[in-house]
C-alpha positions as MATLAB code, in Angstrom:
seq = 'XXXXXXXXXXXXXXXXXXXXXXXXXXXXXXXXXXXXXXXXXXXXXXXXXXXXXXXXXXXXXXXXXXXXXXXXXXXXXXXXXXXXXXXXXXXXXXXXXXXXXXXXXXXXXXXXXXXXXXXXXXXXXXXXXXXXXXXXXXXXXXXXXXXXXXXXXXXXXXXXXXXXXXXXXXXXXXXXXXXXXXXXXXXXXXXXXXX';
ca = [
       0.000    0.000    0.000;
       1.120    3.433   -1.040;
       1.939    6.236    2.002;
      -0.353    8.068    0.503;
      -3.178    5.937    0.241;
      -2.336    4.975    3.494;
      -2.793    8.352    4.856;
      -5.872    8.971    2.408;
      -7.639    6.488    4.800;
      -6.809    7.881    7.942;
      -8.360   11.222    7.000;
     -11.226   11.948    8.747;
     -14.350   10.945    6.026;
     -17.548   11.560    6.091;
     -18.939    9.173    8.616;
     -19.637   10.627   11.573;
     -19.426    8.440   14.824;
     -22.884    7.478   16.217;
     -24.637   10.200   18.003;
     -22.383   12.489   16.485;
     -23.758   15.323   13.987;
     -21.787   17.217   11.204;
     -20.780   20.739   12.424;
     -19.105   23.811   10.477;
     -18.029   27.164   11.795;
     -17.535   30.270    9.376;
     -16.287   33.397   10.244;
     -15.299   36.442    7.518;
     -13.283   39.323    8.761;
     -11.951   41.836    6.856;
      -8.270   43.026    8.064;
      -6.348   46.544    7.058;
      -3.404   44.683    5.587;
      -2.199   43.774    2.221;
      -3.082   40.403    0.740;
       0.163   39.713    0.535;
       1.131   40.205    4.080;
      -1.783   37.708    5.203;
      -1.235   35.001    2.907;
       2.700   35.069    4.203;
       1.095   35.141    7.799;
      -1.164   32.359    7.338;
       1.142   29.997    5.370;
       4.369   30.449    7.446;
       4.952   27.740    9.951;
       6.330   30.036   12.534;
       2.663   31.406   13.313;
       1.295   28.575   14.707;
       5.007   26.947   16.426;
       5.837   30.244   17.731;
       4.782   30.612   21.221;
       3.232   27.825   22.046;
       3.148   26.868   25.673;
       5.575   23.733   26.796;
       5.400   20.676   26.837;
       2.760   21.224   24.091;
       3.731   21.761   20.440;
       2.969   22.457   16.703;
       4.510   20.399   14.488;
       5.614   20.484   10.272;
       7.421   16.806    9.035;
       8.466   17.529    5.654;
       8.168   20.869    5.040;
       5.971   23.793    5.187;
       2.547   24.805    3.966;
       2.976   22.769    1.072;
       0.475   19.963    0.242;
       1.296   16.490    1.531;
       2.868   18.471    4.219;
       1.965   16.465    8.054;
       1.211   18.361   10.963;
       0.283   17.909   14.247;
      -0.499   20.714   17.107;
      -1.033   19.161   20.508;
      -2.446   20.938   23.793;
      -4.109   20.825   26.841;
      -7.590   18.926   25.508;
      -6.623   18.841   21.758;
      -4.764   16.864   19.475;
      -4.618   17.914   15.769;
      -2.635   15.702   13.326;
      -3.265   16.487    9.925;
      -2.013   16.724    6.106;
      -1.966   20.297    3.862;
      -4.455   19.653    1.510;
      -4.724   21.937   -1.451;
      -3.281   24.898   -1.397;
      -3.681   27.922   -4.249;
      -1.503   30.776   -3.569;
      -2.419   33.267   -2.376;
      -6.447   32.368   -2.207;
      -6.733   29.241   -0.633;
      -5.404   26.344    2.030;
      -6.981   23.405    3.486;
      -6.118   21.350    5.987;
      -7.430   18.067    6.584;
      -7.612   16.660   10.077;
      -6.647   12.426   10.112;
      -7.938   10.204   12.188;
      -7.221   10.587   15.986;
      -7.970   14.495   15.862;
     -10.077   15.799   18.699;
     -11.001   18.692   20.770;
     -12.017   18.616   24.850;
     -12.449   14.353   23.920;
     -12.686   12.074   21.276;
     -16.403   11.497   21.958;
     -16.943   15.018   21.632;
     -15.604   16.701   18.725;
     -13.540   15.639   16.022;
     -12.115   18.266   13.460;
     -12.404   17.177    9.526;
     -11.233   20.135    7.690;
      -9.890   23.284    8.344;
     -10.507   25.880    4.895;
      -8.956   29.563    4.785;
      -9.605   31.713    1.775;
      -8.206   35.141    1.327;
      -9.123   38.025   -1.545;
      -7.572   41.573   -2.129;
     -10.111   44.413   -1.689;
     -10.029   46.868   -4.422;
     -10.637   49.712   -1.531;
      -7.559   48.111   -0.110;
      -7.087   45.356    2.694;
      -7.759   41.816    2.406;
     -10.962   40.073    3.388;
     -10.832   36.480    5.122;
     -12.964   33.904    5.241;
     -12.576   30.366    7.484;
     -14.316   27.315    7.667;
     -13.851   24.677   10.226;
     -15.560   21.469    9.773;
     -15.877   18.867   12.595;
     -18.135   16.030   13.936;
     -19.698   16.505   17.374;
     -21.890   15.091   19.777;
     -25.081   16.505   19.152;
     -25.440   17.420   22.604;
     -22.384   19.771   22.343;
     -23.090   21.234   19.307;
     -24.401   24.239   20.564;
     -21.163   24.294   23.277;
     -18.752   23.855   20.351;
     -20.373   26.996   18.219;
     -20.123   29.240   21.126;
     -16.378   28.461   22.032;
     -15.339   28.194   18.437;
     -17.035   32.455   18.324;
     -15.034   32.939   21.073;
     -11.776   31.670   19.839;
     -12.064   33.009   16.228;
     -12.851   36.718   17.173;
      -9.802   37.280   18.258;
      -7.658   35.937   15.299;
      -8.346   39.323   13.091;
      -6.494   40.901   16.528;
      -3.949   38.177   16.227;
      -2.827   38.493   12.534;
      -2.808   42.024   12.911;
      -0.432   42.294   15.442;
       1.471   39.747   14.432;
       1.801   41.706   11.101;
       2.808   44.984   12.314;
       5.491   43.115   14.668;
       6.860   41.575   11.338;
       6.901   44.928    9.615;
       8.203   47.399   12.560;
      11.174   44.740   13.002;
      11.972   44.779    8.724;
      11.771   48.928    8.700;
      14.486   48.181   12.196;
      16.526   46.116   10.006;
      16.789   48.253    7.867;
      17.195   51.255    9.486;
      19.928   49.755   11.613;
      22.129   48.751    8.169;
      22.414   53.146    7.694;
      24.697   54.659    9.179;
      23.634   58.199    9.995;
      20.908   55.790   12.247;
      23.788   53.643   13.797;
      25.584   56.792   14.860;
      22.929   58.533   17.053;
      21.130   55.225   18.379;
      22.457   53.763   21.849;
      22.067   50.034   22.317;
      18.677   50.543   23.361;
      17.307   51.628   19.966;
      16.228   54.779   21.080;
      17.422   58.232   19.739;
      19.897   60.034   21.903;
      19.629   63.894   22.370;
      22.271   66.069   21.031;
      24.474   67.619   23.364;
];
């Protein structure tokens, strides 16, 4: 058997467990930052390893945001593994959850798909769009959409300031490579008065 026909089957498919019923969670957002800058935020790796809380992890084997790519992001009450799915730069990404992927328990949630798709505004910005599909109980259906609101209003926040991090410490970069900048900045990066 093939790896990837192997992993094919342990994608999670479209029969949910008994008692559980199909669930999916959109949210659209629209964010004051170039399409460009998003799809680089929400494809880079670093996003989702960077600070994460030990012992618990996200984790890339064999690359990046490419397709085929295997992932896994463990936590307190979650596992994730997974495999990039399609990917269309810079418009969409999928990411398909394998068998063994769960939230709070096994017999309550299990994630199936996780879809982002980005556009370019013509006023400017970029507008976002996620879907999360999963399989819960049916009694925690209702539970799941209200914690999954929670969670996702504050990723527009997230990217945003993630963003302007990324581009404060380029314009640093380069500022500190002049040096008419390097001559009146102490080692604290501020500006020192004249005397």
């Amino acid at each position: 058997m093939s790896s990837h026909s192997y992993i094919s089957r342990l994608r999670n498919g479209d029969a949910a467990p008994e008692h559980f019923v199909r669930h999916e969670f959109v949210r659209h957002f629209h964010v004051d930052l170039p399409l460009a800058d998003v799809w680089a935020w929400l494809n880079d790796p670093e996003t989702f390893i960077r600070g994460q809380i030990w012992p618990w992890r996200v984790e890339f084997i064999g690359g990046g945001m490419e397709p085929g790519v295997l992932c896994n992001h463990t936590g307190p009450w979650m596992n994730f593994p997974a495999i990039i799915g399609e990917v269309r730069e810079p418009v969409y990404r999928d990411l398909q959850y394998l068998y063994g992927a769960y939230a709070i328990s096994h017999r309550l949630v299990r994630p199936k798909r996780l879809q982002f798709w980005t556009k370019a505004r013509p006023s400017g910005g970029t507008d976002v769009r996620i879907a999360l599909e999963c399989y819960t109980h049916r009694r925690f259906a209702r539970i799941w959409s209200g914690m999954q609101r929670l969670f996702w209003a504050r990723f527009p926040r997230w990217m945003l300031r993630a963003v302007h991090k990324k581009q404060r410490k380029a314009r640093n970069a380069v500022l500190a490579r002049l040096p008419f900048v390097n001559a009146s900045m102490p080692s604290t990066g501020r500006p020192t008065r004249s005397q």
